[in-house]
C-alpha positions in Angstrom: 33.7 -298.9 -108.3 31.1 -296.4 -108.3 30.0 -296.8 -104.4 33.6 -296.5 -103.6 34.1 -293.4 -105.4 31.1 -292.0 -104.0 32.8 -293.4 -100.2 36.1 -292.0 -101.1 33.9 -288.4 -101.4 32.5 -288.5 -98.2 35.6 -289.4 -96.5 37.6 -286.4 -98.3 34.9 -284.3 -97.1 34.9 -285.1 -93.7 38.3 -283.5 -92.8 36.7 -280.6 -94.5 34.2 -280.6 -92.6 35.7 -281.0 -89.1 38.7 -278.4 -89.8 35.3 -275.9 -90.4 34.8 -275.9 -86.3 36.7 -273.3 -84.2 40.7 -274.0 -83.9 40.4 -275.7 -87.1 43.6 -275.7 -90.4 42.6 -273.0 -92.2 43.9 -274.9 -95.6 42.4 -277.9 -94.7 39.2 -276.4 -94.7 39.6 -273.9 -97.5 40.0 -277.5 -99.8 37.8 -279.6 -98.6 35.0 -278.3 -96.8 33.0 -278.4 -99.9 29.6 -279.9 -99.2 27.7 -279.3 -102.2 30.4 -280.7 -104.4 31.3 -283.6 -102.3 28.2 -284.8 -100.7 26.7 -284.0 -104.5 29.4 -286.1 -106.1 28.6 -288.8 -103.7 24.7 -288.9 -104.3 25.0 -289.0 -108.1 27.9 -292.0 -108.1 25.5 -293.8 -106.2 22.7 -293.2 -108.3 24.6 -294.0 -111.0 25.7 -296.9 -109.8 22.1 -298.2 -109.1 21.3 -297.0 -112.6 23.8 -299.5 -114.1 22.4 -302.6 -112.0 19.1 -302.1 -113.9 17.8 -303.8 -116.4 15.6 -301.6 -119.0 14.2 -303.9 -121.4 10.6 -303.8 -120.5 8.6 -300.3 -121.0 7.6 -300.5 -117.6 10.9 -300.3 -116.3 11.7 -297.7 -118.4 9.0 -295.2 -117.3 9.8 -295.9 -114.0 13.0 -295.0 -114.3 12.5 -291.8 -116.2 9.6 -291.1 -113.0 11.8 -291.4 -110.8 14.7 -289.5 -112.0 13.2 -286.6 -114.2 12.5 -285.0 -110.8 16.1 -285.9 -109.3 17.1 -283.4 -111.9 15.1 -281.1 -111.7 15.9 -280.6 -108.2 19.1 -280.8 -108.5 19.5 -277.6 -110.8 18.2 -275.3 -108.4 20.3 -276.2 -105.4 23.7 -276.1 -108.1 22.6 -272.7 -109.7 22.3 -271.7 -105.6 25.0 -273.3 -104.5 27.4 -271.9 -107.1 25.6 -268.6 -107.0 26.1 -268.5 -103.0 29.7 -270.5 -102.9 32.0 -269.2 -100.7 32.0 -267.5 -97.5 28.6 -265.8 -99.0 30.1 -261.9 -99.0 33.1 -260.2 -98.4 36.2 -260.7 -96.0 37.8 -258.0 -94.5 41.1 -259.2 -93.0 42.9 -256.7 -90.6 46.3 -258.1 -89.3 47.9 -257.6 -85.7 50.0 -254.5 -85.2 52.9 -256.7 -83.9 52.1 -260.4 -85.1 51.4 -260.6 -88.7 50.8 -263.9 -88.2 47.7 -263.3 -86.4 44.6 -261.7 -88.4 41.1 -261.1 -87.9 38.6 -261.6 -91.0 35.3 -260.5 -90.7 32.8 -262.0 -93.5 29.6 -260.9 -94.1 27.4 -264.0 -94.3 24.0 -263.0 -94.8 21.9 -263.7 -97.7 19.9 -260.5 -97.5 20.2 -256.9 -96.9 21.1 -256.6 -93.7 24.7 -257.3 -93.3 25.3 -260.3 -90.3 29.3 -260.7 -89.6 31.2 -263.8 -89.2 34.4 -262.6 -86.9 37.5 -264.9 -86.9 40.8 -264.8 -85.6 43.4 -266.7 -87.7 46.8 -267.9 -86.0 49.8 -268.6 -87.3 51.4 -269.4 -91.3 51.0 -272.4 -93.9 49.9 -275.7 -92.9 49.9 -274.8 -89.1 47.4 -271.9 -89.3 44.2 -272.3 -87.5 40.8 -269.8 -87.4 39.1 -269.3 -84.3 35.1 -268.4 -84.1 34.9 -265.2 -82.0 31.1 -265.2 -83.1 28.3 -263.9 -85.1 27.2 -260.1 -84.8 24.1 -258.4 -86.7 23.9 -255.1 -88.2 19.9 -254.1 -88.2 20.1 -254.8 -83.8 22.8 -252.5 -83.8 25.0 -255.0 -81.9 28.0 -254.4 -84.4 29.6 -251.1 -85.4 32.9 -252.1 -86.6 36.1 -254.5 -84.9 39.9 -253.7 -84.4 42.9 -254.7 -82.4 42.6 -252.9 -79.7 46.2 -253.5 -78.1 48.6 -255.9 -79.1 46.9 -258.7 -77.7 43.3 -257.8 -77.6 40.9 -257.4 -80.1 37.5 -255.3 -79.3 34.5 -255.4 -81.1 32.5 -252.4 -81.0 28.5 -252.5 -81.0 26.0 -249.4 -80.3 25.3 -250.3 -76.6 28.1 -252.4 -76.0 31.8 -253.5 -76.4 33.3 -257.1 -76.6 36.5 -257.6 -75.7 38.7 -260.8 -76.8 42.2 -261.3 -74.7 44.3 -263.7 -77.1 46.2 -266.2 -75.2 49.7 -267.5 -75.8 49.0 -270.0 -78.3 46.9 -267.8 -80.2 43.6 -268.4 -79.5 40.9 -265.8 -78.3 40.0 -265.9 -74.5 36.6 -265.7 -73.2 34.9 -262.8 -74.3 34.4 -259.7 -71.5 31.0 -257.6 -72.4 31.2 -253.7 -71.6 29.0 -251.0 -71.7 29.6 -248.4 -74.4 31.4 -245.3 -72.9 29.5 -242.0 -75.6 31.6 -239.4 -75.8 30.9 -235.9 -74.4 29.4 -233.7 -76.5 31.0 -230.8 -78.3 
């Protein structure tokens, strides 16, 4: 019952999981792509479960046992303190919807663990069940390759780095077009 449990984990997860790729259902993934629960879940049902098949009545055994779990745990509370600490989409989400569609959004997260700010940029399409996020890519602050991003027209979205500019046509059924690089125009001077 135990090994089944921990199955029935890993198969809840894997939806999860594979709604997390580009064009994937935004709820879908929200719910279930949750590793460190999940997967977790399923390592410590099966441990348990091998626990149980044991028999402890010589000393032996028991030491053994204790060996080889004590450090089990001890790793484990690291990685849930993290993992809880760090749950999430690791920072902030700015979302920014279309002028015309409000059923078309862009979030940008920050997902760095440090300092320096490194944005996740996302265009999500559509309302409820249907509505699916599209990768428009990674951008890092400290190599000046982000400044900020914006609709830019009614179907285009431009993000705006130091040097450059990265423009995202959005097709028909909502997802972003291949993205055209530009060279920065600076404004005249004063």
């Amino acid at each position: 019952m135990l090994r089944g449990s921990a199955l029935a984990a890993l198969l809840v997860y894997l939806p999860g999981w594979h709604a997390s790729r580009s064009g994937g259902l935004v709820l879908l993934e929200h719910w279930l792509n949750r590793p460190v629960l999940l997967i977790g879940a399923a390592v410590v049902l099966v441990v348990v479960s091998l626990v149980i098949q044991l028999e402890f009545r010589s000393r032996f055994s028991q030491i053994g046992c204790a060996a080889v779990l004590a450090p089990l745990v001890l790793a484990a509370v690291p990685i849930l303190f993290l993992s809880f600490v760090f749950s999430g989409h690791g920072g902030r989400e700015d979302r920014f919807a279309s002028p015309n569609r409000p059923d078309r959004v862009l979030t940008v997260t920050n997902v760095a663990f440090s300092i320096d700010p490194i944005y996740r940029v996302e265009l999500e399409t559509g309302t409820g069940w249907s509505a699916r996020h599209w990768s428009m890519g990674t951008w890092n602050t400290s190599g000046g390759d982000f400044v900020r991003v914006d609709w830019s027209g009614p179907d285009q979205i431009t993000v705006t780095g130091r040097t450059s500019l990265t423009v995202f046509d959005v097709l028909p059924d909502g997802s972003p077009g291949e993205p055209r690089v530009l060279p920065r125009q600076e404004p005249d001077g004063p």
